[in-house]
Z-matrix of the N, CA and C atoms (Angstrom, degrees):
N
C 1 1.451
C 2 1.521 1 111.04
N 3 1.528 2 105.12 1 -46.29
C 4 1.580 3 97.54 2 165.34
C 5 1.715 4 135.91 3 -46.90
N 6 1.000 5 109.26 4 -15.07
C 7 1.512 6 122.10 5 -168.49
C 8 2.112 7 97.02 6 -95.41
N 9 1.330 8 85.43 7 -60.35
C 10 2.153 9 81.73 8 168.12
C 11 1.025 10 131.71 9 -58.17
N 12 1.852 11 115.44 10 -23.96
C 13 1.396 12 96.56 11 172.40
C 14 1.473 13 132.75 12 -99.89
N 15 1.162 14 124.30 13 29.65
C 16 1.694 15 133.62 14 146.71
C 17 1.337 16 105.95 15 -78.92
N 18 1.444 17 128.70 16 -24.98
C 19 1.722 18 138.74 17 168.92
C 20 1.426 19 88.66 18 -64.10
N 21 1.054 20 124.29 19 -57.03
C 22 1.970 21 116.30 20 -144.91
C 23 1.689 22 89.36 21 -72.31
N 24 1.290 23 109.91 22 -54.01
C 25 1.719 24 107.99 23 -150.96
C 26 1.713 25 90.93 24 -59.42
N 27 1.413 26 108.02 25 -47.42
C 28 1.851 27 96.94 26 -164.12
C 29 1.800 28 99.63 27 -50.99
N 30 1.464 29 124.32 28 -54.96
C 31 1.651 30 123.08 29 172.52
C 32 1.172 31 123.89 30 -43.84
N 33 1.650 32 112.06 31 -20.81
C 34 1.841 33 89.23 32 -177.46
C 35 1.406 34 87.14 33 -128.83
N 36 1.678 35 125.90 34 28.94
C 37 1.814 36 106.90 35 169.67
C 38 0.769 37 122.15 36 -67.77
N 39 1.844 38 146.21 37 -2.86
C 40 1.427 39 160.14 38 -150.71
C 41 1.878 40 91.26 39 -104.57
N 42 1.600 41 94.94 40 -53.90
C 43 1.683 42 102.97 41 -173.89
C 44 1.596 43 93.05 42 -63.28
N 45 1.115 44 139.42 43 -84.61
C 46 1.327 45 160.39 44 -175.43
C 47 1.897 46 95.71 45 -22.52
N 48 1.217 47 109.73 46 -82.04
C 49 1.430 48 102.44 47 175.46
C 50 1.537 49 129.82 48 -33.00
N 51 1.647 50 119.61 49 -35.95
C 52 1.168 51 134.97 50 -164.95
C 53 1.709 52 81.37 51 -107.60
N 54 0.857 53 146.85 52 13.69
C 55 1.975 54 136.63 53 144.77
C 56 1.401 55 103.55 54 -85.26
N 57 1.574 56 112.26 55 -52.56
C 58 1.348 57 103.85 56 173.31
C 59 1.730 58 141.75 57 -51.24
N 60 1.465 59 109.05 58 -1.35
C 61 1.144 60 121.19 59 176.77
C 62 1.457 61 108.79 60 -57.93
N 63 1.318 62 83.58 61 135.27
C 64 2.163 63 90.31 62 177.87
C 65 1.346 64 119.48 63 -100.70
N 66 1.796 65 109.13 64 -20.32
C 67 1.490 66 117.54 65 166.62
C 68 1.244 67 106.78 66 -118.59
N 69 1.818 68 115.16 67 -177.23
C 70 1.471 69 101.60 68 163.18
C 71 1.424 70 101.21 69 -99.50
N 72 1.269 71 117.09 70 178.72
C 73 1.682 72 134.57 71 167.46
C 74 1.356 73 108.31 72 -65.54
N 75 1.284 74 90.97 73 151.79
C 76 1.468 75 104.73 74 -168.32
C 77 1.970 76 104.40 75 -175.25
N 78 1.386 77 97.06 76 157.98
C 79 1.703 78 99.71 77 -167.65
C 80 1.665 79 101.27 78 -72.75
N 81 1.156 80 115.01 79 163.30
C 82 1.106 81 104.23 80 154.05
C 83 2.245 82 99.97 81 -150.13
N 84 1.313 83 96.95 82 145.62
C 85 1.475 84 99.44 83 162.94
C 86 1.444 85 114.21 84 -77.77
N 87 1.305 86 118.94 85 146.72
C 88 1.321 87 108.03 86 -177.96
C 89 1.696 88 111.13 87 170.42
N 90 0.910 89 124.46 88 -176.34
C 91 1.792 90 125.51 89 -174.72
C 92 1.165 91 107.65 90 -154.65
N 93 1.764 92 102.33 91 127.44
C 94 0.930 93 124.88 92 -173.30
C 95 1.801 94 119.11 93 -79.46
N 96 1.233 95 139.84 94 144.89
C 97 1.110 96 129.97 95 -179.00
C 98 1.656 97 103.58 96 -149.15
N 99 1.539 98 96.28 97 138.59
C 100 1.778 99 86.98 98 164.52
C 101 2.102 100 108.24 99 -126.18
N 102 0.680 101 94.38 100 123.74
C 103 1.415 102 118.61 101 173.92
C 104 1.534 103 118.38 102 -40.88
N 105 0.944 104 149.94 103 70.86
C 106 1.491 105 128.38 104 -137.91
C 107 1.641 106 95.28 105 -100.51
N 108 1.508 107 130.36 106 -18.07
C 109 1.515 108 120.10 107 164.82
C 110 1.373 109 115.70 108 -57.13
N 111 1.164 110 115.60 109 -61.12
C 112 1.300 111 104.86 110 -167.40
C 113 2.132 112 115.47 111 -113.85
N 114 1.352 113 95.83 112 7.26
C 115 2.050 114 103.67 113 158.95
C 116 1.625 115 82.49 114 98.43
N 117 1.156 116 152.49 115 -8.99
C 118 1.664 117 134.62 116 -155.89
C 119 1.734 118 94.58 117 -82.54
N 120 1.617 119 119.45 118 126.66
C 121 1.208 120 123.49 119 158.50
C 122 1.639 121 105.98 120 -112.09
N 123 1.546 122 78.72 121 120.70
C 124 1.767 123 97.08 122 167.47
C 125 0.730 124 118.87 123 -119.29
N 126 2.001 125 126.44 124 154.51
C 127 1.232 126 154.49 125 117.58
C 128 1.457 127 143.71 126 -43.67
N 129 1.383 128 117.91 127 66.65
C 130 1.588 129 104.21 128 -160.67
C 131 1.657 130 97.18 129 -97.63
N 132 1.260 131 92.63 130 132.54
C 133 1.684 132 120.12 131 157.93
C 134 1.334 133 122.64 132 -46.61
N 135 1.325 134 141.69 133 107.04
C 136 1.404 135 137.57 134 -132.89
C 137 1.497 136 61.43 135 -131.26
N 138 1.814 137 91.80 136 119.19
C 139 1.546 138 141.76 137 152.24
C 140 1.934 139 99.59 138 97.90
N 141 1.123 140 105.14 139 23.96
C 142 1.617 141 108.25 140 171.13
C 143 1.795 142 95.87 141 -136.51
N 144 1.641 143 81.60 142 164.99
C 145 1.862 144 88.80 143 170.10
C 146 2.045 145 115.50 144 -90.94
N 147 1.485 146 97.46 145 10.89
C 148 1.638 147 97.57 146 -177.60
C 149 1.300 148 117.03 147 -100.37
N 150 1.097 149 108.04 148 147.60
C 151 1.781 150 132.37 149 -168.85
C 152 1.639 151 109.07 150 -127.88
N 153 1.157 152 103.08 151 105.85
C 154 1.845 153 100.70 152 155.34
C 155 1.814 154 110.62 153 -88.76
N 156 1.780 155 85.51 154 160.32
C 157 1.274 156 103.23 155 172.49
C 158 1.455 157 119.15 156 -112.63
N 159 1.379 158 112.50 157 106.03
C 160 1.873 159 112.93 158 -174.46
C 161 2.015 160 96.69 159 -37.30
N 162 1.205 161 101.06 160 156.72
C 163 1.681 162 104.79 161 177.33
C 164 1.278 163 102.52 162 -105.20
N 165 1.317 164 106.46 163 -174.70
C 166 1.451 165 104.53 164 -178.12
C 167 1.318 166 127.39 165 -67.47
N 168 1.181 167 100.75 166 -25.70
C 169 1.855 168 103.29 167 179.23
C 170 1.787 169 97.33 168 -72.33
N 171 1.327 170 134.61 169 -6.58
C 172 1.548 171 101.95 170 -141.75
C 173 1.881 172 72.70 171 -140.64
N 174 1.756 173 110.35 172 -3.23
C 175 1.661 174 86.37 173 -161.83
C 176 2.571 175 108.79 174 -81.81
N 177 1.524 176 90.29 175 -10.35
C 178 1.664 177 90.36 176 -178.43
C 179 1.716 178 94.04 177 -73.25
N 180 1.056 179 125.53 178 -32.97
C 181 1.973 180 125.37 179 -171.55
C 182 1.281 181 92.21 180 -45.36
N 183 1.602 182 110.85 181 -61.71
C 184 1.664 183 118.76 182 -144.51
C 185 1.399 184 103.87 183 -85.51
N 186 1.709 185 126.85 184 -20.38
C 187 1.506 186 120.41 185 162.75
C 188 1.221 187 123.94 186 -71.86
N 189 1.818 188 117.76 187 -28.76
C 190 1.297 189 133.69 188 173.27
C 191 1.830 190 103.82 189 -54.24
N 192 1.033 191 116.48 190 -66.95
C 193 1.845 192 130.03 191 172.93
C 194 1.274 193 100.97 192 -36.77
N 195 1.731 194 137.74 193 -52.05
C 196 1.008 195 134.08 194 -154.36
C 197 1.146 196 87.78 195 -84.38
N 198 1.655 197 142.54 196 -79.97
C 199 0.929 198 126.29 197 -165.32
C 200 2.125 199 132.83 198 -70.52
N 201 0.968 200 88.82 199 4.85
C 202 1.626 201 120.71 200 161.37
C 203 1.654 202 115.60 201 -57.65
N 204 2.018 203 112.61 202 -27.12
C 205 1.039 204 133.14 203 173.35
C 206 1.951 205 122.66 204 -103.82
N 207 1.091 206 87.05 205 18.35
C 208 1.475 207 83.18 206 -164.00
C 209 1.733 208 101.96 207 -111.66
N 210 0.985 209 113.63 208 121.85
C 211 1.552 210 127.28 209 -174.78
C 212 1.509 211 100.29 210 -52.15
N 213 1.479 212 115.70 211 129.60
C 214 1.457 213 132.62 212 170.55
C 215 1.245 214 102.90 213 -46.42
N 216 1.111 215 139.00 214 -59.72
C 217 1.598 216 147.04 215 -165.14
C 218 1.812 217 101.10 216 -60.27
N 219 1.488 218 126.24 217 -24.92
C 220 1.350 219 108.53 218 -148.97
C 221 1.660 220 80.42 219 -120.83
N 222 1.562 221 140.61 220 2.96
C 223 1.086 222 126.63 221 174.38
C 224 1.311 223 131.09 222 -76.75
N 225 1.612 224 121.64 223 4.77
C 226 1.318 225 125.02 224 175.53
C 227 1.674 226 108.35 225 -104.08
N 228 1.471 227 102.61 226 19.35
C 229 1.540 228 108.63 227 -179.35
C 230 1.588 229 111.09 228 -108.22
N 231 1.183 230 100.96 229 -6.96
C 232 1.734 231 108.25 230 179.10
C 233 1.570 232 113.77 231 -124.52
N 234 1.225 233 110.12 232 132.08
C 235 1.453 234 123.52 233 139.43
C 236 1.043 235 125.13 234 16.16
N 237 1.556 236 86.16 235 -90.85
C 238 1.504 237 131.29 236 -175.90
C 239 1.412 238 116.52 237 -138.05
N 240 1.622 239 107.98 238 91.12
C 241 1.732 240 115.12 239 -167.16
C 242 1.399 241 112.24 240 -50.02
N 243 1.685 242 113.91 241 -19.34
C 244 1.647 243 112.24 242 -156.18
C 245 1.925 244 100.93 243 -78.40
N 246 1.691 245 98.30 244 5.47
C 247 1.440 246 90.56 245 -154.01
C 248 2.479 247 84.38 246 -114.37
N 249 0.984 248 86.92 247 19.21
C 250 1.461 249 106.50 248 -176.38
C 251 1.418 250 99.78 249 -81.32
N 252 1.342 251 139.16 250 -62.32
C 253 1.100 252 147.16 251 -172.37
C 254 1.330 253 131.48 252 -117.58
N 255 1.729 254 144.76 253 127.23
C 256 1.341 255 150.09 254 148.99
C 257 1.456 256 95.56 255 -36.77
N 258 1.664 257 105.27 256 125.64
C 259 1.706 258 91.65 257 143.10
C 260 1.593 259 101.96 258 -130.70
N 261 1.778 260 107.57 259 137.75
C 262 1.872 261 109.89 260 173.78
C 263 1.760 262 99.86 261 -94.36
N 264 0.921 263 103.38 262 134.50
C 265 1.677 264 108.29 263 159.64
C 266 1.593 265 98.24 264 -149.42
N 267 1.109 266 110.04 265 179.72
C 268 1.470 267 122.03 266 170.13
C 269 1.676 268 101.75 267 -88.28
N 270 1.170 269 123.57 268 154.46
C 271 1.364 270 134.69 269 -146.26
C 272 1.614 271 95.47 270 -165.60
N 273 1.361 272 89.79 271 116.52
C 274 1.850 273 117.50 272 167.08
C 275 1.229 274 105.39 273 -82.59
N 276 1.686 275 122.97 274 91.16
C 277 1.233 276 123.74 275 161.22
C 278 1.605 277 126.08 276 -99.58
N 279 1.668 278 108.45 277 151.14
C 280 1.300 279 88.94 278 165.57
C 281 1.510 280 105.81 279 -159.47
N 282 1.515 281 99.97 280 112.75
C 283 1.431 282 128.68 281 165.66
C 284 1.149 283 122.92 282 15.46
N 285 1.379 284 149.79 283 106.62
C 286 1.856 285 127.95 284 162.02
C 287 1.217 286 93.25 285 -91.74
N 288 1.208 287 138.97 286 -17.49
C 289 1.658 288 131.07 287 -143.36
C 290 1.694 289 95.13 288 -139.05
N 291 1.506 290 110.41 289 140.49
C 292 1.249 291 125.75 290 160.16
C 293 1.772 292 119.62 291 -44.98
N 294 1.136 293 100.42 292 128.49
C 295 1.887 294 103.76 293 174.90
C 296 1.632 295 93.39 294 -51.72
N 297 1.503 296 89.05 295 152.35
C 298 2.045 297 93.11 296 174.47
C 299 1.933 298 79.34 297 -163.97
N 300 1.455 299 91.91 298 114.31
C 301 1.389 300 106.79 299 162.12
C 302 1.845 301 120.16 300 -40.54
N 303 1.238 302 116.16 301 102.41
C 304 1.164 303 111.24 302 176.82
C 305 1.165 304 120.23 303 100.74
N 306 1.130 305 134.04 304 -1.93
C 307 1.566 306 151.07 305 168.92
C 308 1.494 307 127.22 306 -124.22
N 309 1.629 308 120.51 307 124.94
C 310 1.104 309 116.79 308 168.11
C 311 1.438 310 150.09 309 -50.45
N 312 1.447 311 102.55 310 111.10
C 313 1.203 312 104.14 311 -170.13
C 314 1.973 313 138.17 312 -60.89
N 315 0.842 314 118.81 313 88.25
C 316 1.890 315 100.64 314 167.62
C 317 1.323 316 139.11 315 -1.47
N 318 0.871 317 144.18 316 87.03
C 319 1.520 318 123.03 317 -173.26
C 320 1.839 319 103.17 318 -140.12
N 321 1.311 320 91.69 319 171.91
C 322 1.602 321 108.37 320 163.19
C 323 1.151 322 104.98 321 -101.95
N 324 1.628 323 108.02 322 139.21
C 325 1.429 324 114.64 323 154.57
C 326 1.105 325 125.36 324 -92.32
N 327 1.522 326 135.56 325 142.61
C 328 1.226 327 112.46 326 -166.46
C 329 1.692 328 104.33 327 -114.15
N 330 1.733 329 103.31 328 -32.76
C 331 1.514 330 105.29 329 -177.29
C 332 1.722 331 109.63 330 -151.18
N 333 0.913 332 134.25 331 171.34
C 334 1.671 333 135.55 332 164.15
C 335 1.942 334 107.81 333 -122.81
N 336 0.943 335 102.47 334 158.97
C 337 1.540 336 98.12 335 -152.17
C 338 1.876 337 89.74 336 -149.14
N 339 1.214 338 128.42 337 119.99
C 340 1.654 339 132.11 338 179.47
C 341 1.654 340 105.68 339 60.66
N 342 1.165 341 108.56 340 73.41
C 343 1.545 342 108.33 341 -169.54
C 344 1.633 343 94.57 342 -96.72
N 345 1.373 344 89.94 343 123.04
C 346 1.887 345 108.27 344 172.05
C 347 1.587 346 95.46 345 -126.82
N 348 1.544 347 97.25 346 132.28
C 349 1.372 348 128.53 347 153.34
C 350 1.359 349 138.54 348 -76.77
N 351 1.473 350 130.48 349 123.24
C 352 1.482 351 122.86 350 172.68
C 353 1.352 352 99.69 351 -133.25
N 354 1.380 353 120.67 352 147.65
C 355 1.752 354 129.44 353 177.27
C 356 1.307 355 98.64 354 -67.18
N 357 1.429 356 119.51 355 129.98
C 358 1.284 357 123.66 356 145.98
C 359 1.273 358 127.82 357 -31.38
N 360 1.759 359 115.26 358 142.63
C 361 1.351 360 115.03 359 -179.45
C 362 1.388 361 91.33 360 -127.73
């Protein structure tokens, strides 16, 4: 049995992760950004001071989208192109981690929904 269960947990970490939810999902407006100095991709809540952080399962989706916006011509000017452009859409998030005033939250992303682009400033 010892040998199957590093088999079991990798098969049901999708189930397991989605038990661990502390809220349910829910939309949120907001803009996506990735940081390309120091790697932080955020979610900020447009008209609050809170920010989730895509998790690991959900953080290649939300760099793929970002850089999904970035003009062919301007991608040999970055780093890291995903950090080239804001994109706001509405965003299906959902929570792993308890709200905590003032700290970034965890979450899964599940989808982006009216995705508009603006160049980073």
């Amino acid at each position: 049995m010892r040998k199957e269960l590093p088999v079991l947990i990798c098969l049901f970490w999708p189930v397991l992760l989605t038990a661990q939810q502390s809220e349910p999902c829910r939309m949120v407006h907001g803009r996506a950004h990735f940081y390309g100095g120091d790697g932080q991709l955020r979610i900020w809540e447009i008209g609050t001071h809170h920010e989730y952080e895509p998790d690991g399962a959900s953080d290649g989706l939300v760099l793929g989208w970002l850089e999904a916006g970035v003009k062919e011509s301007d991608r040999h000017n970055y780093a890291a192109p995903a950090a080239a452009v804001d994109m706001f859409g509405d965003f299906l998030i959902c929570p792993t981690e308890p709200f905590k005033k003032g700290a970034v939250q965890k979450a899964v992303v599940k989808s982006v929904a009216r995705r508009r682009y603006v160049v980073a400033k």
